[in-house]
LUMPA-39500 format. One record per residue (C-alpha): residue in three letters; residue number from 1; x, y, z. Coordinates in nm, 4 decimals, padded with zeros to 6 digits. Layout:
# residues N
+-----+-----+----------+----------+----------+
:  aa :   i :        x :        y :        z :
+-----+-----+----------+----------+----------+
: ala : NUM :        X :        Y :        Z :
...
+-----+-----+----------+----------+----------+
***
This chain:
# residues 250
+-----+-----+----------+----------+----------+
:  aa :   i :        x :        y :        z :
+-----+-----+----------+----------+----------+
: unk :   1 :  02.2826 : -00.5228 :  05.5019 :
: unk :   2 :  02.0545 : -00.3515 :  05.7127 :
: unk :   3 :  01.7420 : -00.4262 :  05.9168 :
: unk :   4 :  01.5232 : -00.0867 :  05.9906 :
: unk :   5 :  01.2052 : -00.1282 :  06.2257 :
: unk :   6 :  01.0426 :  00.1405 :  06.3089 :
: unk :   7 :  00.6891 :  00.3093 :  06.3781 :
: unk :   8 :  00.4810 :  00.5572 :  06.2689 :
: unk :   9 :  00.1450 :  00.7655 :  06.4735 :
: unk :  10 : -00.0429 :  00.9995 :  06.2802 :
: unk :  11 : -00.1666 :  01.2907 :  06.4794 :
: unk :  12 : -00.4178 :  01.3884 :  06.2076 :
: unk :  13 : -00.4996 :  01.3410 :  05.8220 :
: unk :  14 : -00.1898 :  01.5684 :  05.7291 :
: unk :  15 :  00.0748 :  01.4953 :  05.9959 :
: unk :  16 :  00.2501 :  01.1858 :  06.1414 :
: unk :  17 :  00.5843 :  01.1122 :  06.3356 :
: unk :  18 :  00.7660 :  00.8351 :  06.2912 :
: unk :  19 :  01.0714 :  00.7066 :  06.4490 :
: unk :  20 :  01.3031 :  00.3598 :  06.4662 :
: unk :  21 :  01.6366 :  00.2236 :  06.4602 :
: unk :  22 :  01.8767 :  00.0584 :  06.2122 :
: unk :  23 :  02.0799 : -00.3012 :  06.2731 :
: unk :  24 :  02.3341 : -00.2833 :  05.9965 :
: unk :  25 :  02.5338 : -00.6681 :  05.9281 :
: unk :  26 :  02.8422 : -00.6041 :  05.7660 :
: unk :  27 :  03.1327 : -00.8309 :  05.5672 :
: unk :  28 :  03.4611 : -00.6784 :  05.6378 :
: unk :  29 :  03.7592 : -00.7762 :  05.4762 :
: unk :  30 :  04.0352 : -00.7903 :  05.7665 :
: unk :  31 :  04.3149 : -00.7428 :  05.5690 :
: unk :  32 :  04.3776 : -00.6850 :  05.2053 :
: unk :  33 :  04.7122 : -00.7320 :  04.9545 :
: unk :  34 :  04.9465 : -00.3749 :  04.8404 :
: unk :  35 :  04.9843 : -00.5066 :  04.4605 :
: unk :  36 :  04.6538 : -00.6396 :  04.3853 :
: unk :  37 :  04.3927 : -00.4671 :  04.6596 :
: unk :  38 :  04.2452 : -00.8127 :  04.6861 :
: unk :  39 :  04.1345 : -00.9116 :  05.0258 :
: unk :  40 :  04.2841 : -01.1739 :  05.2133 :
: unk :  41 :  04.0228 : -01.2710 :  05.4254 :
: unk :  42 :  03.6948 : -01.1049 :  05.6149 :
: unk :  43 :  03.4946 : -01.0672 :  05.8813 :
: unk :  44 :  03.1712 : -01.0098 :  06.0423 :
: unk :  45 :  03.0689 : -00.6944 :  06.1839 :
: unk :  46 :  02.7158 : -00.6122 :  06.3361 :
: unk :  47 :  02.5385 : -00.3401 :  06.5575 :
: unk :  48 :  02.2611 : -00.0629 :  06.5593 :
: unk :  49 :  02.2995 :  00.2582 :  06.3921 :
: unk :  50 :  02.1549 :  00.6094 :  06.4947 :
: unk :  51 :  01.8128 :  00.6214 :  06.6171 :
: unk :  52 :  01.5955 :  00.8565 :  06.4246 :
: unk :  53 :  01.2542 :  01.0371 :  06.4566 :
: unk :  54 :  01.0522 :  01.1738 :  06.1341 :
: unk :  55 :  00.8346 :  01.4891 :  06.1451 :
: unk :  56 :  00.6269 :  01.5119 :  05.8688 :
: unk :  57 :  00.3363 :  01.6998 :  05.7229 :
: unk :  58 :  00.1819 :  01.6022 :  05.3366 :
: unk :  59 : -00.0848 :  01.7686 :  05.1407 :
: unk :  60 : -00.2687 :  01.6797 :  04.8011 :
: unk :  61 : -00.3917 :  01.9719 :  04.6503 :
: unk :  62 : -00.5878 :  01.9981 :  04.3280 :
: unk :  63 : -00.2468 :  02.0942 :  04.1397 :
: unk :  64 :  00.0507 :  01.9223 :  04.2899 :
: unk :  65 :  00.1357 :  01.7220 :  04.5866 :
: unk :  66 :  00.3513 :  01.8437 :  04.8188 :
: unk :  67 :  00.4934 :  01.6660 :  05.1564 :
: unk :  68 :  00.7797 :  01.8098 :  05.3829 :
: unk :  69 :  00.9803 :  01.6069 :  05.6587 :
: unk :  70 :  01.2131 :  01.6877 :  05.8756 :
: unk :  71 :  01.4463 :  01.3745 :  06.0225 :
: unk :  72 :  01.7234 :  01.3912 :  06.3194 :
: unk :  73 :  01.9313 :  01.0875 :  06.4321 :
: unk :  74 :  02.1203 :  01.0666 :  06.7819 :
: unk :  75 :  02.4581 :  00.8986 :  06.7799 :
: unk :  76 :  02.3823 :  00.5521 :  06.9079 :
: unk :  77 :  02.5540 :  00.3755 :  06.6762 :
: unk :  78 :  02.8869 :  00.2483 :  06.6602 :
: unk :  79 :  03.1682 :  00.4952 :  06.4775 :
: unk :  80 :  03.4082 :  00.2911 :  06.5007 :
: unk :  81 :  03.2323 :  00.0709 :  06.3113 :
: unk :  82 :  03.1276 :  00.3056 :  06.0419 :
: unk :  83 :  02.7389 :  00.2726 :  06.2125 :
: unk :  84 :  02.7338 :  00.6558 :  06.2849 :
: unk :  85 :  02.9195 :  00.9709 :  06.2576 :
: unk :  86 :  02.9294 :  01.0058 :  06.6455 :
: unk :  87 :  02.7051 :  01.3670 :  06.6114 :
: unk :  88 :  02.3677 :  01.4724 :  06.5639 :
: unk :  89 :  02.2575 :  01.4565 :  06.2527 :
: unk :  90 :  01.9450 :  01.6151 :  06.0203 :
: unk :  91 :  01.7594 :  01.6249 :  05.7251 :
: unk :  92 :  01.4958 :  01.8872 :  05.6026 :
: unk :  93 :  01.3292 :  01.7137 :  05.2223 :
: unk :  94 :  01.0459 :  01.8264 :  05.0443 :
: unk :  95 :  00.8728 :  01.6120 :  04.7872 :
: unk :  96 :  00.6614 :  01.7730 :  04.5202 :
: unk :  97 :  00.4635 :  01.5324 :  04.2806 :
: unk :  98 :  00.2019 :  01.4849 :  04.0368 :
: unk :  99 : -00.0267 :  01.1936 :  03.8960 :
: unk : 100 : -00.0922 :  01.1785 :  03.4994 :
: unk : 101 : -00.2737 :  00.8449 :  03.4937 :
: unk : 102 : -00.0141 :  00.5559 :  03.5481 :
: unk : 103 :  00.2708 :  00.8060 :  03.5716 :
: unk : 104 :  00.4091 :  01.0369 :  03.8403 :
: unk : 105 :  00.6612 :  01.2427 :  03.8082 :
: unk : 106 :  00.8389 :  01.3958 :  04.1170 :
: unk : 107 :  01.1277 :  01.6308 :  04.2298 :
: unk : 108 :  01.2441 :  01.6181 :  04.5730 :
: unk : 109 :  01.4824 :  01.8887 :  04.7596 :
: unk : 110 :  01.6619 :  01.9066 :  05.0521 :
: unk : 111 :  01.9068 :  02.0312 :  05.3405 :
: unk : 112 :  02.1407 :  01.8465 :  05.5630 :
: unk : 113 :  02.4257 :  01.7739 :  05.7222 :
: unk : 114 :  02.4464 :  01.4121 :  05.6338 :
: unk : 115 :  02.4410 :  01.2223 :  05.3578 :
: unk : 116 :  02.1030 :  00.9766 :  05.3829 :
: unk : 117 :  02.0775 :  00.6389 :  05.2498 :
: unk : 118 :  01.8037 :  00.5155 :  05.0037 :
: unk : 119 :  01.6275 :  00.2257 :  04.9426 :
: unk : 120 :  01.8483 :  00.1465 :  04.6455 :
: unk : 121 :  02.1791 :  00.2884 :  04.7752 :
: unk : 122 :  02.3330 :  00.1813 :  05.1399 :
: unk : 123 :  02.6072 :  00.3913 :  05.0739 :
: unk : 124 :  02.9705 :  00.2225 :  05.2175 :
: unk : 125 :  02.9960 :  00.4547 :  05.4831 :
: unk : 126 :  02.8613 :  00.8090 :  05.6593 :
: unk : 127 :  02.8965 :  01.1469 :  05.6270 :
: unk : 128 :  02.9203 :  01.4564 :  05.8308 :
: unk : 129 :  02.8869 :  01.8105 :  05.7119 :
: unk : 130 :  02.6838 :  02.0706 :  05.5321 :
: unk : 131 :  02.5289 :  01.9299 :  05.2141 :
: unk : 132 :  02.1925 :  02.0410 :  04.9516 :
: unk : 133 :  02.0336 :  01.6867 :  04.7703 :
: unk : 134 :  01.8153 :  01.6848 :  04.4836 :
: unk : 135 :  01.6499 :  01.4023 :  04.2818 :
: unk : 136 :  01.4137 :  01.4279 :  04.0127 :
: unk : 137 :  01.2271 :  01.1223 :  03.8272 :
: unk : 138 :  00.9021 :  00.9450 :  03.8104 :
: unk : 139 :  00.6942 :  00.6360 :  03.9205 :
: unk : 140 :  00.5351 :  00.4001 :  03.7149 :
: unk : 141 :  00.2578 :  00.2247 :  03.7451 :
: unk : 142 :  00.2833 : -00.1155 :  03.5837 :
: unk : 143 : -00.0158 : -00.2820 :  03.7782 :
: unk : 144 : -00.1953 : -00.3014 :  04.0682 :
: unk : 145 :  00.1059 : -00.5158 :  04.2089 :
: unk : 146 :  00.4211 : -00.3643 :  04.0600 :
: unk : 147 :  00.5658 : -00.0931 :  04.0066 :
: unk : 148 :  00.8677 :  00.1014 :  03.8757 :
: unk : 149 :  01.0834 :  00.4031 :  03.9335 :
: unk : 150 :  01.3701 :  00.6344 :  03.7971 :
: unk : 151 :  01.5357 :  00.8943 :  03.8448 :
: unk : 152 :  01.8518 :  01.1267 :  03.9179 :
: unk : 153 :  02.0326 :  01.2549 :  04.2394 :
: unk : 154 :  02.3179 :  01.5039 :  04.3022 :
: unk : 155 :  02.4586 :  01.5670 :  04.6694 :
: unk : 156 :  02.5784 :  01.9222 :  04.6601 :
: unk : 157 :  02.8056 :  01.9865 :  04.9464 :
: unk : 158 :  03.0034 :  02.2885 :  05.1018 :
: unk : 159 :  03.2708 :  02.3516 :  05.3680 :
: unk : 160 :  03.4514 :  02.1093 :  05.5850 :
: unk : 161 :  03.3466 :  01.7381 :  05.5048 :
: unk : 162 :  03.4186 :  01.4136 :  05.7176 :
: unk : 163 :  03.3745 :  01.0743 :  05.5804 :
: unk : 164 :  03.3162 :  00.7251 :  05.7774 :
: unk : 165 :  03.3771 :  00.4290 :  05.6384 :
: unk : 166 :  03.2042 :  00.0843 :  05.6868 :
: unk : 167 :  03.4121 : -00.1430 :  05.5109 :
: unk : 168 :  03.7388 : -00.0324 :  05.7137 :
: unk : 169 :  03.7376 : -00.0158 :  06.0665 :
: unk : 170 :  03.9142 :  00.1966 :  06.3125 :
: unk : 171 :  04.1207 : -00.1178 :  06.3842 :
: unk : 172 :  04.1634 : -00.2037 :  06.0341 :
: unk : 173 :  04.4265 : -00.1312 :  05.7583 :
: unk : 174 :  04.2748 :  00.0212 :  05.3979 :
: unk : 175 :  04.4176 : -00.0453 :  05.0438 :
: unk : 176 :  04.7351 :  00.0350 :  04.9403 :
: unk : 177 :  04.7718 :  00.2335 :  04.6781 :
: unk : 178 :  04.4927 :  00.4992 :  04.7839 :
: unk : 179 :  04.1766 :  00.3959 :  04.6602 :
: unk : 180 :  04.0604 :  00.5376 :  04.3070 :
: unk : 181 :  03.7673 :  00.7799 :  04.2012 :
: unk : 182 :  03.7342 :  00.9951 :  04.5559 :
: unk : 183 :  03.6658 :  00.5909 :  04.6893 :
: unk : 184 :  03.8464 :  00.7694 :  05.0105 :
: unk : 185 :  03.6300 :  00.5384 :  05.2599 :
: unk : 186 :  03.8185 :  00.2052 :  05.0871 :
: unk : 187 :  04.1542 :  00.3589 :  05.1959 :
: unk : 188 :  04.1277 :  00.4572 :  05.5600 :
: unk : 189 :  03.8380 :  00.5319 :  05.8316 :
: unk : 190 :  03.8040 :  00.8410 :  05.8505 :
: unk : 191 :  03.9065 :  01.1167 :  05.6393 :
: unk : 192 :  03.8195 :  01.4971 :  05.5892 :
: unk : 193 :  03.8183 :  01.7210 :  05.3280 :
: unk : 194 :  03.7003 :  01.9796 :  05.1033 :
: unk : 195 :  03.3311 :  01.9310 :  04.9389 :
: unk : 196 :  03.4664 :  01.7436 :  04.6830 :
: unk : 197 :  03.5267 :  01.4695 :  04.9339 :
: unk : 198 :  03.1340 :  01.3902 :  04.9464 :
: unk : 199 :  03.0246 :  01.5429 :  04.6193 :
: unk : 200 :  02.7670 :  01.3062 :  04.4236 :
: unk : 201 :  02.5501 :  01.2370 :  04.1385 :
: unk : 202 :  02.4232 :  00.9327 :  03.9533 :
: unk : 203 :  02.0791 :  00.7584 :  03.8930 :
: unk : 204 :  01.9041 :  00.4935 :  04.0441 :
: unk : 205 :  01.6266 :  00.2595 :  03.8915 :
: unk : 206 :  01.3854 :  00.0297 :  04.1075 :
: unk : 207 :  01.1439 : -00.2622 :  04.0750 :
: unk : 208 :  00.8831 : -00.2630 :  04.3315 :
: unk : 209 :  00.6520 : -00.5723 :  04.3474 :
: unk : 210 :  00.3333 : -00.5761 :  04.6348 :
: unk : 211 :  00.2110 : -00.9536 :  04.6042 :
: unk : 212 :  00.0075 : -00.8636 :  04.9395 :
: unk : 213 : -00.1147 : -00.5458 :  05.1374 :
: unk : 214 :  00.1781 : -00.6065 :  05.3926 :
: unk : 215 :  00.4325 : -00.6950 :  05.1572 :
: unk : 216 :  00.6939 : -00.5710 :  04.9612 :
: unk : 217 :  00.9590 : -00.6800 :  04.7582 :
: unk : 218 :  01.1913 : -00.4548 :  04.6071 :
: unk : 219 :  01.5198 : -00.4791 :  04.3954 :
: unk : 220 :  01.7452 : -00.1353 :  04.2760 :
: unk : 221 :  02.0562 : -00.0648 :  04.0442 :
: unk : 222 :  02.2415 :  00.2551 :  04.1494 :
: unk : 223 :  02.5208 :  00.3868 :  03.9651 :
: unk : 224 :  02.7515 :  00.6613 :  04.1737 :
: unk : 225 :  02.9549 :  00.8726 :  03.8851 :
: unk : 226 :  03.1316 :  01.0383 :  04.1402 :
: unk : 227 :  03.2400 :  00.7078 :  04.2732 :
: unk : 228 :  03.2492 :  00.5064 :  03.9533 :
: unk : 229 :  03.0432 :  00.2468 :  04.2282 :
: unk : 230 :  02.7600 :  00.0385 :  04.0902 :
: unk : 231 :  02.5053 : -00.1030 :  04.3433 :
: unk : 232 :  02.2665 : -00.3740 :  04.3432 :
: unk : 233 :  02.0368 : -00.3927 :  04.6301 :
: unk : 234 :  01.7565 : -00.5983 :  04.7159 :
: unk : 235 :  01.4806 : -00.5405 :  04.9651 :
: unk : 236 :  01.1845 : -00.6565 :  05.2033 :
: unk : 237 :  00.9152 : -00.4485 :  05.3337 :
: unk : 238 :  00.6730 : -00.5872 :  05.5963 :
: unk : 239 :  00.3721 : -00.3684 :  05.6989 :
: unk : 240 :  00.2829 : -00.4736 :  06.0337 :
: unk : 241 : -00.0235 : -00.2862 :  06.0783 :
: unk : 242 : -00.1666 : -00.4058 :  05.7186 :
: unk : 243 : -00.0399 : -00.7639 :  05.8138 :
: unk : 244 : -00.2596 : -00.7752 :  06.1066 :
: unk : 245 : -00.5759 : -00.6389 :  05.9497 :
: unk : 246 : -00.5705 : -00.3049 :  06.1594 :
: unk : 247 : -00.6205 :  00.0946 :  06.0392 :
: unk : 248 : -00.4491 :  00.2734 :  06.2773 :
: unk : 249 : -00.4918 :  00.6153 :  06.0603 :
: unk : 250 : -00.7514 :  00.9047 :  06.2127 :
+-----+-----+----------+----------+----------+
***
C-alpha cells in the first residue's frame, strides 16, 4: 500500500509544478518453503519512497488536447527495502486526448529511465534503466459522479536493466525454484539483465466514483502478460483544496 501527499502551484492557466512524497506499507513474507513456494510467515515493512517534483504544461486546442510533464525523483527512499532504486530517476509523458460527448479517447507517450507506477498498478518492485511507455484507451463518462476507463500499456526497454524488489528484502531469502514468467523480483533483490528483464504489456480497467468535489474513490484490475500477474487495487483520493472550499488556480 501506499500513501502519496503531495502539492501542486500553478504559475499560470497552462503551467503548474507539483511535487510530494510516497509512504509505501508493505507485507513481507520472511521466509518461504523450496517445494511449495508457500510462505511461512510475514512481516511488516514501512518507509517513504523517492521524493518527486512534476513540471507540467497542458493546452486545449480546438482539435486535440495535448499536456506534457516532465517528473524526477531523488533517492530518499529505502533500497533496501525495495522503496527506491538508490539513483535519480525521470520521466518525460505526453498525453494527447479528445472529447466526443461522454467519451474520450487518449494516447499517452513517454521516456524514462524508470518504470512508473499507476493508479491501478503498484508494481512489486522498481526499476532502473532506459525504457519508452505507451498506453492508449479511453474515458467514459457514466455520470456526473462516475466514471470509467480502459486501456493498453507496453514498457519498451533497451540496454542494461536493474530490478528492485519489494516483496524480498536485502536481508531476505526469495523462492526456490526461481520464480516463473520473468517474476525475477519474487526470487532475489536485486537482479540485472537484458531488456527483457523489464519488458511489459497488459491492460488495465478502472472504476472511478466522485460522491463529493474532494473525493474520490477508485478501484482497478490490471493484468501484466509479461508477468502473468493480475492486480486488484483500490484507491482514495482526497482534494484538500476542494475540501476546504478554496480556488487556489490563477
Amino acid at each position: 500500500m501506499a500513501l502519496n501527499s503531495s502539492a501542486t502551484y500553478y504559475f499560470t492557466e497552462h503551467f503548474s509544478a507539483r511535487a510530494g512524497i510516497p509512504i509505501y506499507f508493505d507485507r513481507v513474507p520472511s521466509s518461504t518453503s523450496s517445494s511449495t513456494t508457500v510462505a511461512s510467515g510475514s512481516t511488516f515493512s514501512s518507509g517513504i519512497g523517492d521524493i518527486f517534483l512534476t513540471l507540467r504544461a497542458a493546452w486545449k486546442p480546438p482539435l486535440v488536447s495535448y499536456s506534457t510533464a516532465l517528473t524526477g525523483t531523488a533517492p530518499t527512499g529505502e533500497a533496501s527495502k525495495g522503496f527506491s532504486t538508490g539513483h535519480f530517476t525521470f520521466d518525460w509523458s505526453n498525453r494527447f486526448d479528445r472529447s466526443f460527448g461522454r467519451l474520450t479517447p487518449f494516447f499517452n507517450v513517454g521516456l524514462a529511465n524508470s518504470v512508473a507506477d499507476t493508479p491501478y498498478f503498484l508494481r512489486p518492485f522498481a526499476t532502473l534503466g532506459p525504457l519508452a511507455h505507451f498506453e492508449a484507451g479511453t474515458w467514459l463518462r457514466v455520470s456526473r459522479a462516475v466514471n470509467l476507463t480502459l486501456s493498453a500499456y507496453d514498457i519498451a526497454p533497451w540496454g542494461t536493466q536493474t530490478v528492485v524488489s519489494r516483496v524480498v528484502t536485502a536481508s531476505a531469502a526469495g523462492r526456490s525454484p526461481a520464480a516463473g514468467h520473468g517474476r525475477q523480483f519474487e526470487n532475489a533483490h536485486q537482479t540485472s539483465g537484458t531488456s527483457a528483464l523489464t519488458h511489459d504489456d497488459g491492460f488495465s480497467a478502472g472504476l472511478i466514483v466522485s460522491p463529493k468535489s474532494y473525493l474520490d474513490l477508485n478501484l482497478g484490475y490490471t493484468r501484466s502478460a509479461q508477468y502473468a500477474l493480475d492486480t486488484i487495487s483500490f484507491g482514495i483520493g482526497v482534494n484538500v483544496t476542494a475540501l476546504l472550499g478554496k480556488n487556489l488556480r490563477p
